[in-house]
C-alpha positions as CSV (number, residue, x, y, z in Angstrom):
1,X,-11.0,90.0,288.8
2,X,-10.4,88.0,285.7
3,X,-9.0,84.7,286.7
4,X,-5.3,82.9,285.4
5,X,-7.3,80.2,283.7
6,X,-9.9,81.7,281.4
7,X,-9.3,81.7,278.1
8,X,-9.0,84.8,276.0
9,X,-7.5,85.4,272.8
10,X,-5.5,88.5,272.5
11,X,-3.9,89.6,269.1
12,X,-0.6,92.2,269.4
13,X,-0.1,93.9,265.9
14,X,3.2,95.5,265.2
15,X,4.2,97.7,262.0
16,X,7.9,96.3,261.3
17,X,10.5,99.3,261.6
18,X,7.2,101.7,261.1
19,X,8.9,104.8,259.4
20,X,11.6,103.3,257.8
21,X,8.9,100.8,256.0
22,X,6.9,104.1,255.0
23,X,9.8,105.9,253.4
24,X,10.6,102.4,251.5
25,X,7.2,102.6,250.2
26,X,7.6,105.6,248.8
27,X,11.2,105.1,247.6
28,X,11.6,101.0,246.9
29,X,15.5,101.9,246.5
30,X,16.1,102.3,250.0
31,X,14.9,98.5,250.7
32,X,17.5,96.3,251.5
33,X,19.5,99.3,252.4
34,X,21.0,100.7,256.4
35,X,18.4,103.4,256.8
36,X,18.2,105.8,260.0
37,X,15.5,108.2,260.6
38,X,16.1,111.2,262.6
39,X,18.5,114.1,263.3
40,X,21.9,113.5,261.6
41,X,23.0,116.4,263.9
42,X,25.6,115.7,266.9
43,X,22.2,117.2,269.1
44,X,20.4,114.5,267.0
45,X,18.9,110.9,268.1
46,X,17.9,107.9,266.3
47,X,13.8,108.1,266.2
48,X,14.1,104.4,263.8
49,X,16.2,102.5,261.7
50,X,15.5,99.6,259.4
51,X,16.7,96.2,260.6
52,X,19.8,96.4,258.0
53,X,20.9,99.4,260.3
54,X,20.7,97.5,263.6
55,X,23.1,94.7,262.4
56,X,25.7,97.1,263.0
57,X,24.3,98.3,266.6
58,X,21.8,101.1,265.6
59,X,18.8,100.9,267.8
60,X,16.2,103.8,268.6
61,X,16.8,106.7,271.4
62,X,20.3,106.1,270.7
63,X,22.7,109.7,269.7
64,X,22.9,110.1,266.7
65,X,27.2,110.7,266.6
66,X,27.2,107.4,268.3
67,X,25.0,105.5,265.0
68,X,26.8,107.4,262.4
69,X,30.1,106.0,263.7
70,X,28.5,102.3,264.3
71,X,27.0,102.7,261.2
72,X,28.8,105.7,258.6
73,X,27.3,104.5,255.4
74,X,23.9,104.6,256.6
75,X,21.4,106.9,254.6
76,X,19.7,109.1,257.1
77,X,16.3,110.5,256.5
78,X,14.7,113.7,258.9
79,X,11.4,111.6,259.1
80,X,7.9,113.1,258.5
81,X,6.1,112.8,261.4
82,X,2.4,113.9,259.3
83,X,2.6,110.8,256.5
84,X,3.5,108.4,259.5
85,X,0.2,109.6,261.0
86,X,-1.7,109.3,257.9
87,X,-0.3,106.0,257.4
88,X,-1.2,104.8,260.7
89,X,-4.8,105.7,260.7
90,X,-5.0,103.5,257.4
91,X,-3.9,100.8,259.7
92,X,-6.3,101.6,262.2
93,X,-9.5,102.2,260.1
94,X,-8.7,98.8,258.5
95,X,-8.0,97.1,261.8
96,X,-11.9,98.4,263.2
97,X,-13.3,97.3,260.3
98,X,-12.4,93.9,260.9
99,X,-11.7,93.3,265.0
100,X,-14.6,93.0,267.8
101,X,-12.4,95.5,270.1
102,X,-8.8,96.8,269.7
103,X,-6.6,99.3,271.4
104,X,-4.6,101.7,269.9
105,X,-1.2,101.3,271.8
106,X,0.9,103.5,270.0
107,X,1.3,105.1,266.6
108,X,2.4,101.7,265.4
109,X,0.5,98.7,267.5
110,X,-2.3,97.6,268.0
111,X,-3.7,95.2,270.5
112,X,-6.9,93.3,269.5
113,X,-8.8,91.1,271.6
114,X,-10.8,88.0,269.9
115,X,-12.4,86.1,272.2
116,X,-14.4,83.2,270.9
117,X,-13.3,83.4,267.5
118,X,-12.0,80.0,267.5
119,X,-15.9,78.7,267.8
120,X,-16.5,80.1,264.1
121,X,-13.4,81.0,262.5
122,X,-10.1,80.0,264.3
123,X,-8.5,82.8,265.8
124,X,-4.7,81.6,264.3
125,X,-6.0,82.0,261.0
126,X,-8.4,85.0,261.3
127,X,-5.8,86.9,262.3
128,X,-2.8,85.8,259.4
129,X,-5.7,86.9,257.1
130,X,-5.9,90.4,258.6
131,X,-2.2,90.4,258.5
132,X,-2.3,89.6,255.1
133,X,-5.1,92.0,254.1
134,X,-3.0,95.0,256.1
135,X,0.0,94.1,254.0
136,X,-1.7,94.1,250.9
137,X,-3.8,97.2,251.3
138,X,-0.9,99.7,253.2
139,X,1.8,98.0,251.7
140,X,3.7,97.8,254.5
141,X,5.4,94.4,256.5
142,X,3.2,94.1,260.1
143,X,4.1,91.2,262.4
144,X,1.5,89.5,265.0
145,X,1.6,87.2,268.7
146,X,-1.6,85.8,269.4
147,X,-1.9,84.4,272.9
148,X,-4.2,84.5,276.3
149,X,-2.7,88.0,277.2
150,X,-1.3,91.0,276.3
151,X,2.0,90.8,278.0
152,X,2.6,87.4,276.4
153,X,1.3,88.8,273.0
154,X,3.8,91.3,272.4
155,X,6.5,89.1,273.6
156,X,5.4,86.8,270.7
157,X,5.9,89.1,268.3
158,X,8.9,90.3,269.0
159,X,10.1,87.3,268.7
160,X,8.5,86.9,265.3
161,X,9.6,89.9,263.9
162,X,10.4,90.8,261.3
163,X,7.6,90.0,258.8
164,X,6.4,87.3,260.8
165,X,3.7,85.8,262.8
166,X,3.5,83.6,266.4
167,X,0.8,81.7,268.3
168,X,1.6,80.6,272.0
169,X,-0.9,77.5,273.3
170,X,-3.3,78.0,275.6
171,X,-1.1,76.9,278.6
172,X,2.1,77.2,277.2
173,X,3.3,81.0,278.2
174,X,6.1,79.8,280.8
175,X,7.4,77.7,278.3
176,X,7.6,80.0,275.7
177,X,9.0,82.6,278.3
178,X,11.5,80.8,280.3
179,X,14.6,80.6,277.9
180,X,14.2,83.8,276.8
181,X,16.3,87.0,278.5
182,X,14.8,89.6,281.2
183,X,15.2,91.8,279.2
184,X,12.2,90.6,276.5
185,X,9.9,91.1,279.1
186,X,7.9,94.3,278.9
187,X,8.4,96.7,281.6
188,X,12.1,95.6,282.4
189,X,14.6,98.4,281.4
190,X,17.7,98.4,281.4
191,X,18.5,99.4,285.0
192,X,16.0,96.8,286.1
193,X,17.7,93.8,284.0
194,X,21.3,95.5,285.2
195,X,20.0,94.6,289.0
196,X,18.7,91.4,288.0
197,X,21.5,90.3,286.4
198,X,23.9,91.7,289.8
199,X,22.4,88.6,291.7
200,X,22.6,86.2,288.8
201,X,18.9,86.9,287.2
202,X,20.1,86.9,283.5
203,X,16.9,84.6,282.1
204,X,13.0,84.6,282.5
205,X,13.3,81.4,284.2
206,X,15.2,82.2,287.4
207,X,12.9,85.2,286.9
208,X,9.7,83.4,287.5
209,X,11.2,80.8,290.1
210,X,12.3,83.9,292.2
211,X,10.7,84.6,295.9
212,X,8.1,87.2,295.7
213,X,9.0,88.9,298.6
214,X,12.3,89.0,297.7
215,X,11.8,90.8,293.9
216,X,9.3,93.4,296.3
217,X,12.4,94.0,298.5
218,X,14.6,94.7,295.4
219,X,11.8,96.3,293.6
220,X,9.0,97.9,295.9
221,X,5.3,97.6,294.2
222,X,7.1,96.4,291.1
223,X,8.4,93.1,292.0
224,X,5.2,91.4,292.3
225,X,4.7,92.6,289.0
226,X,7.8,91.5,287.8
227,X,6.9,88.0,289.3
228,X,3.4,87.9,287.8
229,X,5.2,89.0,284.1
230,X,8.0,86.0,284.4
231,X,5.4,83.4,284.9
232,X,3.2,84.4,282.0
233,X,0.2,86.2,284.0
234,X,-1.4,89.2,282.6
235,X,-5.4,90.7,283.2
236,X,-4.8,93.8,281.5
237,X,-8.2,94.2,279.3
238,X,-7.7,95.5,275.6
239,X,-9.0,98.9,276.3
240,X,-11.7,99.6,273.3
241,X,-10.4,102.8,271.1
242,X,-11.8,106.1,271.7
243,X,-10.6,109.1,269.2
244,X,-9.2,111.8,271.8
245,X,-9.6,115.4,269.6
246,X,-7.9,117.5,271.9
247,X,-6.5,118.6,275.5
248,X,-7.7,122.7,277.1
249,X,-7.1,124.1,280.3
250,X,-8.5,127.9,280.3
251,X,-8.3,130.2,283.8
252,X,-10.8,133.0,284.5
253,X,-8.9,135.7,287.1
254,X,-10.9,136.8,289.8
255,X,-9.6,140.5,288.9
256,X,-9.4,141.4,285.1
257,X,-5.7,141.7,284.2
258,X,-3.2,143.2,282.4
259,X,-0.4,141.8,284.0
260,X,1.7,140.6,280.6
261,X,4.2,139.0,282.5
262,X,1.9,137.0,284.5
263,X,-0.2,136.1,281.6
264,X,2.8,134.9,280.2
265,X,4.1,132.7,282.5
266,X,0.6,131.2,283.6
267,X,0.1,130.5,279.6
268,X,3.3,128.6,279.7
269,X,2.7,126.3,282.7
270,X,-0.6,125.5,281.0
271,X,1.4,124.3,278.4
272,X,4.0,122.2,281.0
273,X,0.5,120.8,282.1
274,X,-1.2,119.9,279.1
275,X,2.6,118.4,277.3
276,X,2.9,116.4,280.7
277,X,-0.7,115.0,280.4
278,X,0.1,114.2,276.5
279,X,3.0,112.2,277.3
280,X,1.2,110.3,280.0
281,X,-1.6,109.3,277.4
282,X,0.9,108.4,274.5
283,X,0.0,111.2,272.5
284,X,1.4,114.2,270.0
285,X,-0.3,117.1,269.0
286,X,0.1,119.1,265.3
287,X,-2.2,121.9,266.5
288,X,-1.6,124.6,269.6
289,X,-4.7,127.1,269.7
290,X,-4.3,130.4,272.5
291,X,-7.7,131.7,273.5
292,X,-8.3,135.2,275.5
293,X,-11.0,136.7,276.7
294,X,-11.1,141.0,277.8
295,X,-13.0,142.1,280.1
296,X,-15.6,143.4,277.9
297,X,-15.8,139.3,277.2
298,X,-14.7,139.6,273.8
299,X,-13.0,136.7,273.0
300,X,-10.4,135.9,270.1
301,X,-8.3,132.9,269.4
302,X,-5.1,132.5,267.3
303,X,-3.7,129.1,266.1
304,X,-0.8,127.1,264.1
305,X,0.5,123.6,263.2
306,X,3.6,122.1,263.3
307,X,5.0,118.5,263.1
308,X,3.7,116.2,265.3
309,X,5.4,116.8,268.5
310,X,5.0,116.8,272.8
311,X,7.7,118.8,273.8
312,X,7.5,121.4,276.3
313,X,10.3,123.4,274.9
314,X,8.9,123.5,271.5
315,X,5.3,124.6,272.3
316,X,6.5,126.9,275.1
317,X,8.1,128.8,272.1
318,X,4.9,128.7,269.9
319,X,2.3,129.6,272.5
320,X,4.6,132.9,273.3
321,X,4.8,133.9,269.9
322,X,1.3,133.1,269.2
323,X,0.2,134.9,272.3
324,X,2.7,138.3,271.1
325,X,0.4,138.6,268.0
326,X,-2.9,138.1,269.6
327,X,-2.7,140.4,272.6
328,X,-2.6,143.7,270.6
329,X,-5.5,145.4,272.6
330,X,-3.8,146.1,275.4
331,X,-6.6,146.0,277.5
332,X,-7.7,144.1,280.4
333,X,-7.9,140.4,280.4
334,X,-10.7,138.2,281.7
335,X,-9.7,134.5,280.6
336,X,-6.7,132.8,278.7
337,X,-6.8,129.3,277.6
338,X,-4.4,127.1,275.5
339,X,-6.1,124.2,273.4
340,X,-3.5,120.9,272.0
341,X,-5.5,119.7,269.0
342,X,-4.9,117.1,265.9
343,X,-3.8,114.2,268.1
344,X,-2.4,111.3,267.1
345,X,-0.9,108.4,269.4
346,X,2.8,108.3,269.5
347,X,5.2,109.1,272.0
348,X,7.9,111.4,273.3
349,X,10.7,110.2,272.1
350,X,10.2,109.7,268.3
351,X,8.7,113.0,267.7
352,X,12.0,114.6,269.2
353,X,14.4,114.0,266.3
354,X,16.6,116.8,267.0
355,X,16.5,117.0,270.2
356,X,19.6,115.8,272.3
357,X,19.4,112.2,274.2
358,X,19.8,114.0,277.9
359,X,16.8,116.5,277.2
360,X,14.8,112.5,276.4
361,X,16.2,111.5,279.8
362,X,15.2,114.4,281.7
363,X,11.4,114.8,280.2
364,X,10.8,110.9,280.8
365,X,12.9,111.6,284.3
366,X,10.4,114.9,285.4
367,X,7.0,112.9,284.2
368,X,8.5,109.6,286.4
369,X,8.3,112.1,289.3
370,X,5.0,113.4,288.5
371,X,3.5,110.4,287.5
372,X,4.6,109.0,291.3
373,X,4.2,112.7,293.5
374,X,1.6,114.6,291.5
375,X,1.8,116.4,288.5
376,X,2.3,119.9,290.6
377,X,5.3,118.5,292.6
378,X,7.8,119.3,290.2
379,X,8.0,122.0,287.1
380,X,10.2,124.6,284.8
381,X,10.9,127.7,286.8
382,X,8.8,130.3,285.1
383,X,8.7,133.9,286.4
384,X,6.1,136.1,286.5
């Protein structure tokens, strides 16, 4: 186990206000200017809004009725979920040609991690070159914390944001922390900074001065966490990035079939499956591919894109009407098999930007539960 003490220089990149900095580079009138992206509908939530926009209380996940009364002279925009993609691979080509390793953390951050930089180059400055280099080649604003750890990293640059850059000493991660609110620290929602704040937690520093056994009565497995967070400890490695192409799960019955209904409804809890695993691994897909196999082992495939998306609902609806015009043969079936293709990182939320806040809540409420029970403890009810 890495210890407390060794020194390691970790690099968190963040795209400032990511889509709402792509559609100003495209349209340089909207700079300046309250910009929301996502569904205008009542149904609608906020997938992003420029920093002009949260001035008035705008912030992302929140329904959209509730920012267009906060904020009513805000331009809106339906987002395009393909050119944020494109633009973030930019990022990320120009980011591995310049880092030793880096992580992909989302569609819009980046950790890197530069250990022993500072023997040749200085790691302060080799990063606010990068910086500079990103901004110059995508044109758009990207903010950096450079620390010892990830946790601290990110923390930095949210606190530099926006346009900005922030380096925390080697040794000076409690101070940095302490005055800040719970809430800054990663991991702490809002529930968790609600029961902190119930017994008078309301700042990192009480945080971190806090029993440990105490936060793991409150907390469970998560206070200890909690405790190690406050005080500035983190071990979590930069995981080196690895292209995922895609996600399959395929069944071969024991007895050929032409149960439709059946072949339905086990095509659509592949799907629940495969959406559940992209979630858990921060990805979208843009491609949904249904594969069947008759018993005479002929085998035929159908596919389409769509916007980038991870939503059960939405690809439930595809992979029926994809699987309507492929099985025309009415004959027995051997083997069915979905495919998610055309990944990009990115999560849940921001590709739902019509989708209403409480169907949010209770996809990120179902994965909780399978993420702690199993994946097969809880699903849609889906006859056969």
């Amino acid at each position: 186990m890495m210890q407390d003490n060794e020194k390691r220089s970790i690099v968190h990149m963040d795209l400032d206000s990511f889509f709402v900095s792509v559609e100003v580079k495209k349209r340089r009138e909207l700079a300046g200017k309250p910009v929301i992206i996502g569904g205008s509908s009542d149904r609608g939530v906020v997938a992003s809004c420029s920093y002009e926009a949260r001035k008035f209380g705008v912030h992302s996940a929140m329904p959209s009725k509730m920012a267009r009364l906060l904020c009513p002279h805000a331009i809106w925009i339906k987002g395009d979920m393909e050119e944020y993609s494109r633009e973030s691979k930019v990022i990320r080509e120009i980011i591995s040609e310049k880092a030793p390793v880096f992580e992909q953390a989302s569609i819009d951050e980046f950790y890197l991690d530069i250990s022993g930089l500072d023997k040749f180059f200085g790691c302060m400055k080799w990063t606010s070159e990068l910086r500079q280099y990103v901004m110059k080649e995508a044109e758009l604003p990207i903010s950096f914390g450079l620390s010892k750890n990830k946790m601290v990293s990110k923390v930095a640059t949210g606190e530099s944001k926006p346009n900005g850059q922030m380096q925390i000493p080697f040794g000076n991660e409690k101070q940095f922390l302490s005055p800040l609110g719970v809430e800054k620290i990663p991991m702490i929602g809002r529930k968790t900074a609600e029961q902190l704040q119930q017994v008078g937690v309301v700042d990192v520093k009480t945080l971190s001065a806090m029993p440990v056994k105490l936060l793991e009565s409150m907390f469970g497995k998560t206070g200890p966490l909690l405790w190690q967070r406050a005080n500035g400890i983190d071990h979590t490695p930069v995981e080196p990035y690895s292209e995922r192409k895609s996600l399959s799960t395929e069944t071969t019955f024991e007895t050929d079939t032409i149960d439709v209904k059946m072949l339905r409804a086990k095509m659509l809890k592949m799907v629940e499956e495969l959406c559940f695993s992209l979630r858990k691994e921060n990805f979208l897909t843009g491609c949904l591919t249904v594969k069947l196999r008759y018993s005479n082992f002929d085998t035929q495939t159908k596919q389409c894109s769509f916007l980038y998306t991870s939503s059960d609902e939405f690809l439930m609806e595809k992979v029926t009407d994809l699987f309507e015009k492929l099985y025309n043969k009415r004959m027995l079936v051997r083997l069915i098999g979905v495919r998610l293709s055309d990944l990009v990182h990115g999560n849940y939320q921001i590709s739902l930007f019509d989708d209403p806040k409480r169907t949010i809540n209770l996809y990120q409420a179902m994965d909780k539960i399978r993420a702690k029970h199993g994946e097969h403890i809880l699903g849609r009810a889906i006859g056969a």
